[in-house]
N, C-alpha and C positions, 0 to 999 in steps of 0.2 A: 200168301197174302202178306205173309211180313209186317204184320201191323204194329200198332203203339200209338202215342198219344198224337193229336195231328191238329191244325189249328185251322179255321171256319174255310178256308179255300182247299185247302189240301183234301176235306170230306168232301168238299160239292165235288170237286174232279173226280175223287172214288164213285163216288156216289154217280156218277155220270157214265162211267167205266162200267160199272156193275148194270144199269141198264142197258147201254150199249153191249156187253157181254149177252143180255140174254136176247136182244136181237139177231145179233151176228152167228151165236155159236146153237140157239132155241132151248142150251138150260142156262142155269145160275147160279148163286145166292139166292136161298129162299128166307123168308122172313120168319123169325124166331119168336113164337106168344107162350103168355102161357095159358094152357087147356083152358076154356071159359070166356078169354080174354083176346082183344083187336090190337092192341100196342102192344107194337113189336119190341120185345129184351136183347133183341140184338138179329144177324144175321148167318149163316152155314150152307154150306152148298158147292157144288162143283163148279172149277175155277182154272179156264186156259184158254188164257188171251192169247192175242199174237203175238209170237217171240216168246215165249216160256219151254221153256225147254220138259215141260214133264206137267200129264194132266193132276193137277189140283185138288184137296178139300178144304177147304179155309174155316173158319168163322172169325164173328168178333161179339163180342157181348157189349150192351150198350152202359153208362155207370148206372151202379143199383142193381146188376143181374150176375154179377161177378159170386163165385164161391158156393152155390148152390147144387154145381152138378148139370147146372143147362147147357153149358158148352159141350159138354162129353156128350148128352143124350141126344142133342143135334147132330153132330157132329158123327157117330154111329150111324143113327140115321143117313144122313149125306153119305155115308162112304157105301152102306148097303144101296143106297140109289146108285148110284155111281158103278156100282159093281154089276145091278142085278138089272137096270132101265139103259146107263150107258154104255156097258159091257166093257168098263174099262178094266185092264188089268193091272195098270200100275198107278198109284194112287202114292201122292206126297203132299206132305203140310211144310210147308216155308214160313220158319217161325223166325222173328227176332231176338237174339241171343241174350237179350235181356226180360224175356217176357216168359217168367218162369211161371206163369199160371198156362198159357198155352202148351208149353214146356209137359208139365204134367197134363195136363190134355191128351197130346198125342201117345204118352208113355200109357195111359190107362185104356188108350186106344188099340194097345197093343203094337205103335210105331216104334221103329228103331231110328236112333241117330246114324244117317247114312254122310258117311265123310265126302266118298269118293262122288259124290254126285253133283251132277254142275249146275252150275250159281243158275238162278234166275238171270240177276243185275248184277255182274260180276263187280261193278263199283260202289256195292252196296251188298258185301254179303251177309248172307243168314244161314241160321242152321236149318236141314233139311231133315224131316222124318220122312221114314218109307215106313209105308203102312203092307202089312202080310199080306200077299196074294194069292197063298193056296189055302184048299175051302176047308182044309183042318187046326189050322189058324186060327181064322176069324170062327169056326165053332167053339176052341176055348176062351177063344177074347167074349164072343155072344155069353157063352155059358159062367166066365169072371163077372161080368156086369148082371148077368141074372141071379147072381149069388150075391154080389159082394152090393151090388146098388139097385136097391128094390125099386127105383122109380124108373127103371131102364124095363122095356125101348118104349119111350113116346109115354110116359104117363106123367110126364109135369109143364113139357111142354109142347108144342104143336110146331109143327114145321110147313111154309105154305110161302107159293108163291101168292105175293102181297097187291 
């Protein structure tokens, strides 16, 4: 997704992109609440539009939901969907080289900075995490986040198509 900050036209074409995304492809971006609650703190979910060179897990959190831990518990979520509903095996976050909150996101997701991997928008590039794809991986990243972040998986916020 490569996101950052973007101004009232540049969201509605996302935003238009991302429902068209779940028509065309039948998943998405799911909407991010929190447990209780119908206003969404932001967005996460599977993401490969046309022309992307490698299937997707993005988020974005909306202001006001930043620094809490929401981005990583969705964002978990979304990649076990993705693994275990769309059976994908390779899984990447396309982050903006200056958005070191997503940045650690992906690192606590257990992603590694993959160099060699090719650009989304090569006139527009970003850095790439690759997220582990064998299932002894993702049990010690499952098993860091059960230790290390008692609100992991899915207890602060809700993850749902909206």
């Amino acid at each position: 997704m490569a996101g950052g900050n973007v101004n009232y036209a540049e969201s509605v074409t996302r935003a238009y992109a991302v429902l068209g995304h779940w028509t065309h492809r039948g998943y998405g971006l799911f909407a991010i609440t929190l447990k209780g609650y119908d206003e969404a703190i932001g967005m996460a979910g599977p993401y490969f539009p046309l022309g992307r060179p490698e299937t997707e897990v993005g988020w974005v959190l909306f202001d006001g939901a930043e620094g809490n831990g929401y981005a990583t518990e969705a964002a978990l979520a979304a990649v076990k969907f993705t693994r275990e509903t769309l059976q994908w095996k390779e899984v990447v976050h396309y982050i903006d080289k200056h958005n070191t909150r997503s940045i650690a996101v992906a690192e606590r997701l257990g992603a590694y900075l993959d160099i060699n991997a090719i650009q989304p928008k090569p006139d527009k590039p970003c850095l790439i995490y690759r997220q582990p794809s064998d299932e002894k991986a993702q049990q010690r990243l499952q098993a860091k986040h059960d230790s290390s972040l008692p609100s992991l998986p899915l207890q602060s916020v809700a993850v749902k198509f909206a």
